[in-house]
BARO-185797 format. One record per residue: residue number from 1; residue in one letter; x, y, z of N, C-alpha, C in turn. Coordinates in Angstrom, 2 decimals, decimal comma. Example, Ala and Ser with C-alpha at 12.3 -4.5 7.8 and 13.67 -1.06 7.14 Angstrom:
+-----+------+---------+---------+---------+---------+---------+---------+---------+---------+---------+
|  nr | rest |   neast |  nnorth |     nup |  caeast | canorth |    caup |   ceast |  cnorth |     cup |
+-----+------+---------+---------+---------+---------+---------+---------+---------+---------+---------+
|   1 |    a |   13,19 |   -5,69 |    7,80 |   12,30 |   -4,50 |    7,80 |   13,20 |   -3,30 |    7,80 |
|   2 |    s |   12,85 |   -2,25 |    7,08 |   13,67 |   -1,06 |    7,14 |   12,90 |    0,03 |    7,87 |
+-----+------+---------+---------+---------+---------+---------+---------+---------+---------+---------+
end
This chain:
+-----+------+---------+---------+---------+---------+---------+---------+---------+---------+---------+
|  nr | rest |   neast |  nnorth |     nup |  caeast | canorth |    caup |   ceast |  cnorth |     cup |
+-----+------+---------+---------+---------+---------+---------+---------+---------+---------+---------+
|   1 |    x |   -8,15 |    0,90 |   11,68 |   -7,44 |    1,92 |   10,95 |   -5,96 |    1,60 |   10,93 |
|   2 |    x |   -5,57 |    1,56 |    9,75 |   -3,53 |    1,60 |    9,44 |   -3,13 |    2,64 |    9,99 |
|   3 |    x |   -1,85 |    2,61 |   10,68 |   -0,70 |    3,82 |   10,76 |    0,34 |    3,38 |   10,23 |
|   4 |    x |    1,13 |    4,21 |    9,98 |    2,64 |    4,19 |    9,42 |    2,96 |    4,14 |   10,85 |
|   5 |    x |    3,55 |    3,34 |   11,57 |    4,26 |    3,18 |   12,29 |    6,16 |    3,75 |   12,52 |
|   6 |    x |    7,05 |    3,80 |   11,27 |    8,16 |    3,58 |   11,26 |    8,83 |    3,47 |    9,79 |
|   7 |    x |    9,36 |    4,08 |    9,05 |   10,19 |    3,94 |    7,60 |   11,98 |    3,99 |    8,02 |
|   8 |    x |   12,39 |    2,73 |    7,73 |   13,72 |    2,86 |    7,74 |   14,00 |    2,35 |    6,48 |
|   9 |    x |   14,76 |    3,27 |    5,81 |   15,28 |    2,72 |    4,53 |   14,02 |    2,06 |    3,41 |
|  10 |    x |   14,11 |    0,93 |    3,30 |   13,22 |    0,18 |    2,07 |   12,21 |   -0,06 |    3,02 |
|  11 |    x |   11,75 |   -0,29 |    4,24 |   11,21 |   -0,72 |    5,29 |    9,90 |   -0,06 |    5,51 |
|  12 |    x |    8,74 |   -0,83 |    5,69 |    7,75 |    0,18 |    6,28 |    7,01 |   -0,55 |    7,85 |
|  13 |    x |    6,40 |   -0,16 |    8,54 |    5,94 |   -1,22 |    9,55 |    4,66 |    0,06 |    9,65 |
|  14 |    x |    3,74 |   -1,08 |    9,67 |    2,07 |   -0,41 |    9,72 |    1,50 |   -1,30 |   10,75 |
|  15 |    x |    0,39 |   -0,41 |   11,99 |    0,03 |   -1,09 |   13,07 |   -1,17 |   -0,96 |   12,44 |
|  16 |    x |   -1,99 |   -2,24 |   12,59 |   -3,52 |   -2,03 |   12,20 |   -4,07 |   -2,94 |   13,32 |
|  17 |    x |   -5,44 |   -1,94 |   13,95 |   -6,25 |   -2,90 |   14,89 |   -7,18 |   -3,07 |   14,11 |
|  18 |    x |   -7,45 |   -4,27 |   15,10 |   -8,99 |   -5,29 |   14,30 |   -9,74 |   -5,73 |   15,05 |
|  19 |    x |  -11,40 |   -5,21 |   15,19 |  -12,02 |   -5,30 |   16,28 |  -12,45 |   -6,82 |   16,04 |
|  20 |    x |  -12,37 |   -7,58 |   16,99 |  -12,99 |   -9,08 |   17,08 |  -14,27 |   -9,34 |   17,53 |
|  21 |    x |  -15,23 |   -8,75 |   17,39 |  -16,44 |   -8,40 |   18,14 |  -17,79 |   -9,21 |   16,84 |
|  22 |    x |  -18,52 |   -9,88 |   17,26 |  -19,58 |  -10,53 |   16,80 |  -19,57 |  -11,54 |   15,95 |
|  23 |    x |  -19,67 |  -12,29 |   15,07 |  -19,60 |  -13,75 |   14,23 |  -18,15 |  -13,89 |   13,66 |
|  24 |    x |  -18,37 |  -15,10 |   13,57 |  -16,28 |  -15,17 |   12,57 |  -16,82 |  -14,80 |   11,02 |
|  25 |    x |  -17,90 |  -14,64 |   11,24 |  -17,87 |  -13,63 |    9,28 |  -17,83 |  -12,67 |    9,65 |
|  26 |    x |  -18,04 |  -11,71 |   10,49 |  -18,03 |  -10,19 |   10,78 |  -16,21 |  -10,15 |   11,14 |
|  27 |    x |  -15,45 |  -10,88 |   11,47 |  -14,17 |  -11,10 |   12,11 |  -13,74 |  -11,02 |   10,90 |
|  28 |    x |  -13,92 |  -11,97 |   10,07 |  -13,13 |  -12,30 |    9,21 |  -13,32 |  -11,02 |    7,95 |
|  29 |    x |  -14,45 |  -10,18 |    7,68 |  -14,24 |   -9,00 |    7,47 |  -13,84 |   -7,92 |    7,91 |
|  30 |    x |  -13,50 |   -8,07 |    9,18 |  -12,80 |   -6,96 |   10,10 |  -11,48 |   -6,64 |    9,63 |
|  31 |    x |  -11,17 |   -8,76 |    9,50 |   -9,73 |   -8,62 |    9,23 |   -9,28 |   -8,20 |    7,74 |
|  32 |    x |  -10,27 |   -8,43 |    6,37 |  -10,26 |   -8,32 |    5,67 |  -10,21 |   -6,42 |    5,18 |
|  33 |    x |  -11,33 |   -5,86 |    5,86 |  -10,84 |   -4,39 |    6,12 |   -9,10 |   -4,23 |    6,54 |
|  34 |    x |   -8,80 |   -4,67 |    7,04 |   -7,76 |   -4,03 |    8,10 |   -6,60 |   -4,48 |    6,81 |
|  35 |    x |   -6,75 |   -5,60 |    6,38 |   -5,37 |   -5,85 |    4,84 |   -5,27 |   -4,82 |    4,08 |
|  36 |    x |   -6,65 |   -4,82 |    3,69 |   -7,08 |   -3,59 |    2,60 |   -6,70 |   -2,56 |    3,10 |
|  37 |    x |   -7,07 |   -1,66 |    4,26 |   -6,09 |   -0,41 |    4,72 |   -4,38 |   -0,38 |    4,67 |
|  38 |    x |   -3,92 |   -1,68 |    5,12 |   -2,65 |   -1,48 |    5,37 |   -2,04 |   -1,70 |    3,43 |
|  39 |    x |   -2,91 |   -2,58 |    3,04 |   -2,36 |   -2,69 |    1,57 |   -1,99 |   -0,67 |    0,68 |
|  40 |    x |   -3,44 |   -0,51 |    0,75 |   -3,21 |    0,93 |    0,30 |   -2,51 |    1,97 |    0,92 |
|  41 |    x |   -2,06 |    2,22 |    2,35 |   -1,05 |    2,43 |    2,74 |    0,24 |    2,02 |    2,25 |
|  42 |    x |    0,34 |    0,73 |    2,13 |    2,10 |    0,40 |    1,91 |    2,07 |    1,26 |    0,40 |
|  43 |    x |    0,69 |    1,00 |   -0,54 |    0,94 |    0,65 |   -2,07 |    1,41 |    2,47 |   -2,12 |
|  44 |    x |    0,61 |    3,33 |   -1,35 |    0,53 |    4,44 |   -1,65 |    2,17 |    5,39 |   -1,26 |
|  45 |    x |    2,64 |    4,77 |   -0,29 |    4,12 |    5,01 |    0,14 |    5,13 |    4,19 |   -0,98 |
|  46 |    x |    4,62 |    3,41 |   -1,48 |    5,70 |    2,82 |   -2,36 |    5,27 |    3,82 |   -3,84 |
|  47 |    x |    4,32 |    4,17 |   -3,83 |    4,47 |    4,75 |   -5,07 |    4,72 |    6,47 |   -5,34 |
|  48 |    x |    5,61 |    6,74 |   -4,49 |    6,05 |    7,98 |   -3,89 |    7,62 |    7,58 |   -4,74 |
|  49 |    x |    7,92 |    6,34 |   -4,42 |    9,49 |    5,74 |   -5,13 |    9,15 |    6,09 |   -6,22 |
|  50 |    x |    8,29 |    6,31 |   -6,79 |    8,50 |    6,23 |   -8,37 |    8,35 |    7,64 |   -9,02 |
|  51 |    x |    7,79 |    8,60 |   -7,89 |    7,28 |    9,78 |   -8,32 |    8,38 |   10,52 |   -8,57 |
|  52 |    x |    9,03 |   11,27 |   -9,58 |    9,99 |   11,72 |   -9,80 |    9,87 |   13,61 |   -9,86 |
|  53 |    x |    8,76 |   13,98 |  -10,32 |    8,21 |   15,63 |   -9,94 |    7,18 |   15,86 |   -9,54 |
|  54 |    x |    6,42 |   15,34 |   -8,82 |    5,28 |   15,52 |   -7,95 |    4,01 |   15,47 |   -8,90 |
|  55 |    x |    4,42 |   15,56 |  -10,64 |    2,90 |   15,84 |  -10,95 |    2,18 |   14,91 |  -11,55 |
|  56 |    x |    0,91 |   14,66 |  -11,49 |    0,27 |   13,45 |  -11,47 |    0,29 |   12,53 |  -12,79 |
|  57 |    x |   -0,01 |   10,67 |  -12,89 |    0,85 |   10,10 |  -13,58 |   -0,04 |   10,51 |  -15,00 |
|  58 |    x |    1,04 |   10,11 |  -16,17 |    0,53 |   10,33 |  -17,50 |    0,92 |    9,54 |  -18,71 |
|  59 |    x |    0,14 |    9,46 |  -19,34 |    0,68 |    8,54 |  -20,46 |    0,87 |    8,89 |  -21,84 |
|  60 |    x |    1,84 |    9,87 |  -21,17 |    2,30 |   11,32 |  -22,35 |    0,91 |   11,91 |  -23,73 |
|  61 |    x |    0,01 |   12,22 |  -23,36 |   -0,38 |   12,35 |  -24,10 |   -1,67 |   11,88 |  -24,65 |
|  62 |    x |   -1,26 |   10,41 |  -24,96 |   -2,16 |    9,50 |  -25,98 |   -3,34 |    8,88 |  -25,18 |
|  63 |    x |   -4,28 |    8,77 |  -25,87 |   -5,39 |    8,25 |  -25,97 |   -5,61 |    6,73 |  -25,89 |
|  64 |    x |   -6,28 |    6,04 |  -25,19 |   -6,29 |    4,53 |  -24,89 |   -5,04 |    4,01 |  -24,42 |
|  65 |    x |   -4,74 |    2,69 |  -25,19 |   -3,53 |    1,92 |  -24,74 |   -2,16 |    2,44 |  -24,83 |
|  66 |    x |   -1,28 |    2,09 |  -23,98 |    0,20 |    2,59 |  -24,26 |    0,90 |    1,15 |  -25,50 |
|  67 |    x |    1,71 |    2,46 |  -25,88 |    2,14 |    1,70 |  -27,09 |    3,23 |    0,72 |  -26,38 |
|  68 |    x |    3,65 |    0,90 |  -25,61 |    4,58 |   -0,19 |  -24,85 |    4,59 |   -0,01 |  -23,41 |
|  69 |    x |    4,17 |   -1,36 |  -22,69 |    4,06 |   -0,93 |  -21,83 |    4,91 |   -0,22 |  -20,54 |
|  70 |    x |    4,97 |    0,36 |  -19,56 |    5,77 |    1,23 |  -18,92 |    6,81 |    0,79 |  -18,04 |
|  71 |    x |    7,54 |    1,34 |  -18,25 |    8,96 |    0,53 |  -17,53 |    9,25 |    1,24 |  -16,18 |
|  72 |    x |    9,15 |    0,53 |  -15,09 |    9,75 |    1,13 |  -13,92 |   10,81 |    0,80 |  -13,19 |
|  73 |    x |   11,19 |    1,18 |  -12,65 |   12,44 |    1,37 |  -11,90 |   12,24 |    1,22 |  -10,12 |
|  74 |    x |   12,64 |    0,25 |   -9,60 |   12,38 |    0,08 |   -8,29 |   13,51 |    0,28 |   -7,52 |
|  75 |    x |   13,68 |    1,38 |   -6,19 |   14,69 |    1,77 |   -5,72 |   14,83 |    0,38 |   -4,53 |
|  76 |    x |   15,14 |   -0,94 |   -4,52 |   16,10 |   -0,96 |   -3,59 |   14,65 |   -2,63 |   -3,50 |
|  77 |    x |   15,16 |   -2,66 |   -1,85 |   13,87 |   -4,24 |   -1,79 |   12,76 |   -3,05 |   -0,72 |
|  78 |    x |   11,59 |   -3,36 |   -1,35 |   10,67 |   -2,73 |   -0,38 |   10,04 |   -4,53 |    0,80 |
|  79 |    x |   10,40 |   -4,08 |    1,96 |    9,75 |   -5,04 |    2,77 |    8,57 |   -4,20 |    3,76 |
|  80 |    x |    7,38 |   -4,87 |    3,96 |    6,14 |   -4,44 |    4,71 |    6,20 |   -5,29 |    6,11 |
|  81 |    x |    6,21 |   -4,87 |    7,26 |    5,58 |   -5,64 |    8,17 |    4,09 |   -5,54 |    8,93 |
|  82 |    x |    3,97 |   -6,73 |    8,77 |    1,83 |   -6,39 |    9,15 |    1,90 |   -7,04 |   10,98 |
|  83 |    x |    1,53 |   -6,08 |   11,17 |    0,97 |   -6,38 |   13,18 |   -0,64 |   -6,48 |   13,19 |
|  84 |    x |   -1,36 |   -7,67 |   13,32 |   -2,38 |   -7,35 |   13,72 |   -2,66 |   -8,00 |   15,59 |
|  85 |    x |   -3,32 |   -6,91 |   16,05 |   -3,62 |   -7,29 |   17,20 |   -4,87 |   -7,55 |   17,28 |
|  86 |    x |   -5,50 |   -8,37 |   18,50 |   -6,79 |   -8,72 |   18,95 |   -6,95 |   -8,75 |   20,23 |
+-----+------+---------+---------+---------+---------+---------+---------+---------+---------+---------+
end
């Protein structure tokens, strides 16, 4: 399981354990779980930067494709640090 460990500024630090227990394919999906948690963690805190009134995203309106695609705005350098222990 990911935690948010710590947010300073652009900064995030997420502790994820990873059980090492039975074949290096069961390992190596352990570890593969444990990216995937911390990934959607970071992705889901970074996309809080972009949220500007809390209400959920939209593409004003229209139906299928956007007529151009969407321009965002990134506040600052986002850096992640990954801890895995064993």
């Amino acid at each position: 399981m990911a935690h948010l460990i710590a947010r300073t500024g652009n900064e995030l630090t997420i502790e994820v354990k990873v059980t090492k227990d039975g074949s290096l394919l069961e390992a190596e999906d352990a570890i593969q779980n444990a990216c995937n948690e911390v990934e959607l963690l970071a992705t889901e805190k970074a996309l809080k930067n972009f949220d500007t009134d809390g209400s959920p995203p939209s593409n004003g309106g229209a139906n299928g494709r956007l007529s151009q695609p969407p321009q965002f705005e990134f506040r600052g350098d986002f850096k992640s640090t990954y801890i895995i222990l064993f």
